[in-house]
C-alpha positions in Angstrom: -73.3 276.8 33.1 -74.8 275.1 36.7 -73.1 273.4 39.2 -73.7 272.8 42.7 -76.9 271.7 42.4 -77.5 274.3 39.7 -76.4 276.9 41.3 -74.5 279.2 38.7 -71.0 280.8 39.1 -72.5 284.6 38.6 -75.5 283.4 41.5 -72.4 282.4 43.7 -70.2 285.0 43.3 -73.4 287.5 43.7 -74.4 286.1 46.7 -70.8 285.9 48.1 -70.0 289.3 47.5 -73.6 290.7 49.0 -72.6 288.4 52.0 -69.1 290.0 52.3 -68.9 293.2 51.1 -71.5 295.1 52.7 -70.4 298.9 53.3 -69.7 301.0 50.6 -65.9 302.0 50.1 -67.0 305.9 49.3 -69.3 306.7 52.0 -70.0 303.7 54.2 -73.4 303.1 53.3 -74.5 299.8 54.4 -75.9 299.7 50.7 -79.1 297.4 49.8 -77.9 297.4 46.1 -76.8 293.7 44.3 -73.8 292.8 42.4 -74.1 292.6 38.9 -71.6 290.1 37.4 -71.0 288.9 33.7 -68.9 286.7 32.3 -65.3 287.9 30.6 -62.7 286.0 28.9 -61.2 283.7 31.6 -63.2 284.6 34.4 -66.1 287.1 35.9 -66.3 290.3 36.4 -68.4 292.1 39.1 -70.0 295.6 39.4 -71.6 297.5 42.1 -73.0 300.5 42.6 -74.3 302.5 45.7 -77.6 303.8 45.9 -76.6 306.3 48.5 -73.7 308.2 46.7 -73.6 306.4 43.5 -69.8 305.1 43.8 -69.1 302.4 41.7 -66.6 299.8 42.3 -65.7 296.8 40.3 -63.4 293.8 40.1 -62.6 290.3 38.6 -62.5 287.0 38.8 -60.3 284.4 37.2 -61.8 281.1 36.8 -59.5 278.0 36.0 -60.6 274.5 35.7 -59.7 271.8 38.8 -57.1 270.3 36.6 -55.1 273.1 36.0 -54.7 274.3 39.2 
């Protein structure tokens, strides 16, 4: 699904994310690595990894629609 111009939720969260969270939690690694994000019920999930210690980290997302806000 593309909105935005077709612009996909995964690219926008991806690229948030990469903007955002930069350092790695574990070992402070300014790490190069992307976000890998898939859809889940309900929302996105997100997973990194860091190439310089290999600590993972991972989170979600809950989408809702405009309306049911």
């Amino acid at each position: 699904m593309s909105v935005d111009g077709g612009i996909s939720a995964f690219d926008r969260l991806g690229t948030h994310l990469t903007d955002v969270e930069r350092e790695c939690p574990a070992c402070g690694a300014r790490d190069a690595a992307e976000w890998t994000t898939t859809g889940v019920e309900g929302g996105l999930a997100y997973r990194r990894v860091c190439t310089a210690c290999e600590a993972e980290w991972t989170g979600r997302v809950r989408l809702t629609r405009a309306r049911d806000r």
